[in-house]
C-alpha positions as CSV (number, residue, x, y, z in Angstrom):
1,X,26.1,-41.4,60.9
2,X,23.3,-44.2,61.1
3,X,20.1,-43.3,61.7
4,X,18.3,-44.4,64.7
5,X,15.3,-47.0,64.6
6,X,12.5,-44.8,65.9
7,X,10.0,-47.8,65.4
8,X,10.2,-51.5,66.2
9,X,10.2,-53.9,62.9
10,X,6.5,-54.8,61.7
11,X,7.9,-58.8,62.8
12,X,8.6,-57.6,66.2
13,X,6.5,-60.0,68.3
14,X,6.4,-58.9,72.1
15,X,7.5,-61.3,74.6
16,X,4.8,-63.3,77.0
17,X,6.6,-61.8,80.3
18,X,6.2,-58.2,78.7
19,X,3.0,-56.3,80.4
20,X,1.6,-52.8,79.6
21,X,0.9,-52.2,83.5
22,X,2.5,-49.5,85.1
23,X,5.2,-50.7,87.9
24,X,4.1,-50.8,90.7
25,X,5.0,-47.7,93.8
26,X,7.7,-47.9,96.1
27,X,6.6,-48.8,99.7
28,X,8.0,-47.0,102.8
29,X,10.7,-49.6,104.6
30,X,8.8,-51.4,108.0
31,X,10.5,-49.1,111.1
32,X,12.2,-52.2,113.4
33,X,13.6,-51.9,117.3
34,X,17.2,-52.4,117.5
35,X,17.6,-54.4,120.4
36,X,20.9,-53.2,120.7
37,X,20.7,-49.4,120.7
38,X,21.7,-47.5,118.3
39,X,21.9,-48.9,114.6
40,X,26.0,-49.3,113.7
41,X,24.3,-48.8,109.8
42,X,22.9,-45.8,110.5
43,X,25.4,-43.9,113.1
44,X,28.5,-45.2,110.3
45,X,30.5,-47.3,113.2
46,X,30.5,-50.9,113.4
47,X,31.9,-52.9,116.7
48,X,35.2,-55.7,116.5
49,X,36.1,-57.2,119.1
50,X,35.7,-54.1,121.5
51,X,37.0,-51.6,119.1
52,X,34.8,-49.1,117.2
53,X,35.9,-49.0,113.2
54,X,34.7,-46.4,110.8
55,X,34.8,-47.8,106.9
C-alpha cells in the first residue's frame, strides 16, 4: 500500500484566492408572507390547473 502524503511538498506555493479566515456563519432564512396562504413547499402539494398533486 502507498503511503499517504501527510505534508504538502516544500514547492507547494498557495494560491492568491486561498485565505486563512474562518468561513463565515450561516444566517437564519428572512421569514416572507405568502400572499397566497399556505406555502405548496412547505405543506408538500402543489396546484395544476385545479387539481392538487403530491410529488
Amino acid at each position: 500500500m502507498t503511503q499517504r502524503a501527510t505534508k504538502r511538498p516544500e514547492t507547494f506555493q498557495k494560491p492568491a484566492h486561498w485565505t486563512d479566515a474562518p468561513p463565515p456563519q450561516p444566517q437564519a432564512p428572512a421569514k416572507q408572507q405568502d400572499p397566497d396562504g399556505l406555502s405548496p413547499t412547505r405543506y408538500g402539494d402543489w396546484v395544476q390547473k385545479g387539481i392538487a398533486i403530491d410529488f
